[in-house]
C-alpha positions as CSV (number, residue, x, y, z in Angstrom):
1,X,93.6,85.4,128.0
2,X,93.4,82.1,129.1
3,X,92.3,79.2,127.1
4,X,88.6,78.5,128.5
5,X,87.9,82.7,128.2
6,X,89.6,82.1,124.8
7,X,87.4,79.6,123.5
8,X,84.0,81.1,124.6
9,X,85.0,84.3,122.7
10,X,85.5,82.5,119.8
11,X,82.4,80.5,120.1
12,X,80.3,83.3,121.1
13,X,82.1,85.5,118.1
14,X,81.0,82.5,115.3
15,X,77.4,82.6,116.7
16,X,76.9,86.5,116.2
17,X,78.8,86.4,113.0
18,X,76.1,83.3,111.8
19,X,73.3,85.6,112.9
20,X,74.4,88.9,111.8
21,X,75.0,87.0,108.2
22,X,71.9,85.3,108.0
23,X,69.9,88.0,108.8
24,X,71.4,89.6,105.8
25,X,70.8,86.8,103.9
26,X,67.2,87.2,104.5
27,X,67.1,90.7,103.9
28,X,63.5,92.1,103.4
29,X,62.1,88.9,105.7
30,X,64.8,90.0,108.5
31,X,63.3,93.2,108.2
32,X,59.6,92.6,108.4
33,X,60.1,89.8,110.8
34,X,62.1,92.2,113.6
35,X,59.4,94.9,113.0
36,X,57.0,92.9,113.5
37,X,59.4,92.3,117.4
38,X,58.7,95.7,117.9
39,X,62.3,97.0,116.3
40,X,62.5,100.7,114.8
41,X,63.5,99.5,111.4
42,X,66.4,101.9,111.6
43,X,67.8,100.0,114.5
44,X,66.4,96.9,112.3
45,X,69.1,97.5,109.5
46,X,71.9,98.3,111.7
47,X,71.5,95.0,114.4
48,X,73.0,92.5,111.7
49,X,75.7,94.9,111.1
50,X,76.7,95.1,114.5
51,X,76.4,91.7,115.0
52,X,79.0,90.9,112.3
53,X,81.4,93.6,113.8
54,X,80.9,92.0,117.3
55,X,81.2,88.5,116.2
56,X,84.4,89.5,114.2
57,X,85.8,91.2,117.4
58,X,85.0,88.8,119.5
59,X,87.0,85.5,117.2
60,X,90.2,87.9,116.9
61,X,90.4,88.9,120.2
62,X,90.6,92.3,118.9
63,X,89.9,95.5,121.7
64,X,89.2,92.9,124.4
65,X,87.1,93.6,126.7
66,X,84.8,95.7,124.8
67,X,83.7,92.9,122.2
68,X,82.4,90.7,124.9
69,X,80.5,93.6,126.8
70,X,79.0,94.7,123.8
71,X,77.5,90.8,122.8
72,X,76.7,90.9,126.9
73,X,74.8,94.2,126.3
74,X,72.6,93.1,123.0
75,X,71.7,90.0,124.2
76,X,70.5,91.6,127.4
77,X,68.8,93.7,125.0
78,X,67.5,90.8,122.5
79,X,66.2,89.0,126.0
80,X,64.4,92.2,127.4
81,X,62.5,92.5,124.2
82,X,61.3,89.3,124.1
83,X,60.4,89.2,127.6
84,X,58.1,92.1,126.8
85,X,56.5,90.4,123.9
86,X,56.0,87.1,125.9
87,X,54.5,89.4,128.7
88,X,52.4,90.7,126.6
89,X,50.8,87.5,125.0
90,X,52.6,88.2,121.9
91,X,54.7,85.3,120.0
92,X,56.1,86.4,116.5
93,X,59.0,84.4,114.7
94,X,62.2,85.1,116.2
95,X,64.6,85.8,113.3
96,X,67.2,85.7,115.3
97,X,69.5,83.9,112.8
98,X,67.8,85.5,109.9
99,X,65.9,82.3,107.9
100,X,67.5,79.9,109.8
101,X,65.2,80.4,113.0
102,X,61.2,81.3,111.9
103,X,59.8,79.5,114.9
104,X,57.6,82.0,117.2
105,X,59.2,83.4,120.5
106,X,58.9,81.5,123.4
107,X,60.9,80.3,126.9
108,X,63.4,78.6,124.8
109,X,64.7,81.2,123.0
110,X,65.5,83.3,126.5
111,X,67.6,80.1,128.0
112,X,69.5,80.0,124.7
113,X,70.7,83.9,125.5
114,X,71.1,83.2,128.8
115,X,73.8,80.5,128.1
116,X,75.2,83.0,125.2
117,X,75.4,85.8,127.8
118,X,77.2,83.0,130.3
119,X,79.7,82.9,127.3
120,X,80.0,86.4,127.6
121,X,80.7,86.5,130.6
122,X,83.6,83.6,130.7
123,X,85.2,85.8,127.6
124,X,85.2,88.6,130.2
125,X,86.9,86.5,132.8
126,X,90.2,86.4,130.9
């Protein structure tokens, strides 16, 4: 792997460990906050888990490639969902670092995946 590829997995890894962790920290509001994105709350409880075990991959470069394709394929997911919820008017809190991020959905929040997903995608480049 070479060092740029290296360094975006390990950036990208220490930003879905941060938000699988914080939205355990916040437990119960994690919870009511991604229902309230339209989440089944059993996929609710099991997003910051596999958050962590991406995140964790991704920083010890452990069964590359399949770390980065699977942070490429949840934030496509994350980013689809809230495209749907901007389409449709709606603007809930994000939660997508648990407490840390309560402010309501909006353009921002799809550039900031977009650049995360460009991470992904360097990490893949190795």
């Amino acid at each position: 792997m070479n060092a740029v590829a290296l360094i975006a997995s390990i950036v990208l890894g220490a930003v879905f460990v941060v938000a699988g962790g914080s939205k355990l920290a916040a437990a119960d509001a994690w919870r009511t906050q991604a229902v309230g994105l339209g989440v089944a709350p059993a996929l609710a409880a099991m997003v910051p888990w596999a958050e962590l075990a991406v995140g964790a991959l991704l920083m010890v470069q452990l069964g590359e490639p399949w770390p980065a394709v699977a942070a490429l394929v949840l934030l496509v997911a994350f980013s689809a969902l809230l495209v749907v919820r901007l389409t449709q008017g709606r603007r809930p809190p994000c939660a997508c670092f648990g407490a840390l991020s309560a402010k309501p959905i909006g353009p921002a929040h799809l550039v900031r995946n977009a650049l995360f997903a460009a991470l992904a995608v360097v990490a893949l480049a190795a």
